[in-house]
N, C-alpha and C positions, 0 to 999 in steps of 0.2 A: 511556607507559602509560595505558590508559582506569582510569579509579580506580575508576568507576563507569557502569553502563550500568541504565536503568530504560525502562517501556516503560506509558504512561500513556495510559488512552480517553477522547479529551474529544468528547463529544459523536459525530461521525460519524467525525472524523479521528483519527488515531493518531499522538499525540507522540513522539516518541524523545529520551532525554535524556544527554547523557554529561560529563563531567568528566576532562578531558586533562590529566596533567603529566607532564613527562620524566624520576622518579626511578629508570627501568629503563634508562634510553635511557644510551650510552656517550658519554663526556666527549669532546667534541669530534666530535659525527655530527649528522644531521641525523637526527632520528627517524623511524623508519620511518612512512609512511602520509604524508610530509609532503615537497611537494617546493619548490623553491625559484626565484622569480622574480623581474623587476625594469621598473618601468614608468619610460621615457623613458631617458637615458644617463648613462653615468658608470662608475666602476669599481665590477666585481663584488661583492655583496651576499654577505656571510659568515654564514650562519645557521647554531650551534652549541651542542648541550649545553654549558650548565657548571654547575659547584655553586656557592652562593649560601647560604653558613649551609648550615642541615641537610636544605635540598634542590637537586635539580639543577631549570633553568631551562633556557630556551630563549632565545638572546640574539642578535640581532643586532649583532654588534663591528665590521664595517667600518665606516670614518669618513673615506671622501670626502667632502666637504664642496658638490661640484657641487649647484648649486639645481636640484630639479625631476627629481631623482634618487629614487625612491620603493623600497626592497628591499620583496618581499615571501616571505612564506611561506606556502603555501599548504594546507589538509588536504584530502587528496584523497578521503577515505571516507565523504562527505558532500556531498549536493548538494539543494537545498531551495530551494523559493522563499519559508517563509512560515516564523518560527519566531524565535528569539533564540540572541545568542551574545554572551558576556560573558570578562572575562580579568583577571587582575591584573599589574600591570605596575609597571616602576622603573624611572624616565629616567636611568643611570648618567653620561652626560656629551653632549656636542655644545656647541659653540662656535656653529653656524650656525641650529643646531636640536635640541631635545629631544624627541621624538615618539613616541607609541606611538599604533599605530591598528587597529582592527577593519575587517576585507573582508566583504561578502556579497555574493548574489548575482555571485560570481565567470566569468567567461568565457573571459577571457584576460587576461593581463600589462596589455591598454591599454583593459576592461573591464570597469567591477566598483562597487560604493558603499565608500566605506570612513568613517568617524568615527574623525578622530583625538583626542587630546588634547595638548598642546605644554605643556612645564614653562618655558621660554623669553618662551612669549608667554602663558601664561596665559588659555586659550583654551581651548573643546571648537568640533569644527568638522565640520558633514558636508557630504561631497564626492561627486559623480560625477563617475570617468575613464569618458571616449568616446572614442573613438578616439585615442588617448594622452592625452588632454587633461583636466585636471583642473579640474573647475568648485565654488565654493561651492554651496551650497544655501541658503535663507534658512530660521531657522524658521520656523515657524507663526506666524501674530498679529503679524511683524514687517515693515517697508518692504522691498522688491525691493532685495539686492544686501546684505543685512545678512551681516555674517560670522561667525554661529556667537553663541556665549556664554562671556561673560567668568566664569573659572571658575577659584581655585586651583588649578593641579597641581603637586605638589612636587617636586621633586628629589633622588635619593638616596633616597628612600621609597616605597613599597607605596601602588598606588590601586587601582581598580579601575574599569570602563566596562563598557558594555553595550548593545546595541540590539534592540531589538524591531523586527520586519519585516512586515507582513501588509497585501497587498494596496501600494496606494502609501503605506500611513504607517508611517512609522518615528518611534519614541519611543527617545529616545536619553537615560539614564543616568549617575551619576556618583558614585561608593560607595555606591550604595543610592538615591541620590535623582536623582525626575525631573528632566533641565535642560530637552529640547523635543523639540517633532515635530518632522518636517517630513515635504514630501508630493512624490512625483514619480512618473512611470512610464515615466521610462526605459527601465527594465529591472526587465520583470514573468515571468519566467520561473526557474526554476532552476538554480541554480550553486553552487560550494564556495563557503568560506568559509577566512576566513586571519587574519594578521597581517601587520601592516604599519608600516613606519621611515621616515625622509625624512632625506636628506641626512647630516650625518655623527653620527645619532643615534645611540646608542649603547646599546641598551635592550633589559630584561630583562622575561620573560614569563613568566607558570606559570596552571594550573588555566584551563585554556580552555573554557570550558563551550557546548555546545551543544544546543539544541531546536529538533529539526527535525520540520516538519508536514509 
């Protein structure tokens, strides 16, 4: 269900804003407007309504465990090169991995940025896949090959992430508070946007907001 849609004039450009959760959407589907993908191999990626307390959720429940296994979900009613998109999320279990991550600038399955966050390692981390291949990004202000920032994420609990997109920097978010840039240009062009699991994570989403320029 879009919960909300607004339509805001900044300047020359025209923002579009919405807030996504699945309390319409039927227990065990994949909501409409959203379809589902998977970068590198392994067994199929199960993306599904389910209820969570007094709302339904979007959860990814498969738990192959294959490293280098990424499900994703993708919304397909949206494609944007410059804008932000934020989500609340709860790493419910994984043994090899706990992860919940944000896609932009989507293209295909083995091209896209995504920022994850890992309950496991404790970490916020952004990444570009290129041609299936998933590389760190270093932030901003820090030595070539740094990985990401060391960052509480809890387990079993509600966080929240977000990144900002415009032009090659992305400022990347964590409950509210800046953790860092970084800067690339990859890929400067337009694409959807999604969610994103790695290996046998097992993790829950709701209220996926986007602003798209």
């Amino acid at each position: 269900m879009v919960r909300m849609i607004t339509t805001i004039l900044m300047g020359a450009a025209m923002l579009s804003a919405q807030t996504i959760n699945f309390d319409s959407a039927a227990a065990g589907s994949v909501p409409g407007g959203w379809s589902v993908a998977m970068t590198s191999k392994g067994g199929a990626p199960k993306w599904e309504v389910l209820r969570d307390g007094p709302e339904n959720v979007l959860a990814q429940t498969s738990n192959d465990r294959t490293s280098g296994r990424f499900p994703l979900a993708v919304y397909d009613k949206v494609s944007t090169a410059n804008g932000k998109v934020s989500v609340r999320f709860k790493p419910v279990s994984g043994q090899g991995d706990q992860a919940a991550g944000l896609v932009w600038r989507y293209r295909d399955a083995n091209n896209y940025y995504v920022v994850r966050a890992n309950a496991l390692e404790n970490n916020v981390v952004l990444y570009k896949v290129e041609g299936g291949r998933r590389s760190s990004l270093a932030p901003k202000g820090t030595a070539a090959g740094t990985y990401g920032v060391k960052h509480t994420v809890p387990s079993n609990a509600w966080s929240a992430v977000s990144v900002t997109f415009q032009g090659n920097l992305f400022t990347v978010s964590f409950d509210g508070k800046k953790l860092f840039e970084v800067e690339d240009g990859t890929f400067s062009g337009a694409g959807r946007v999604g969610l994103w699991t790695k290996a046998d994570s097992v993790t829950y989403f709701d209220d996926f907001q986007i602003e798209a320029q």
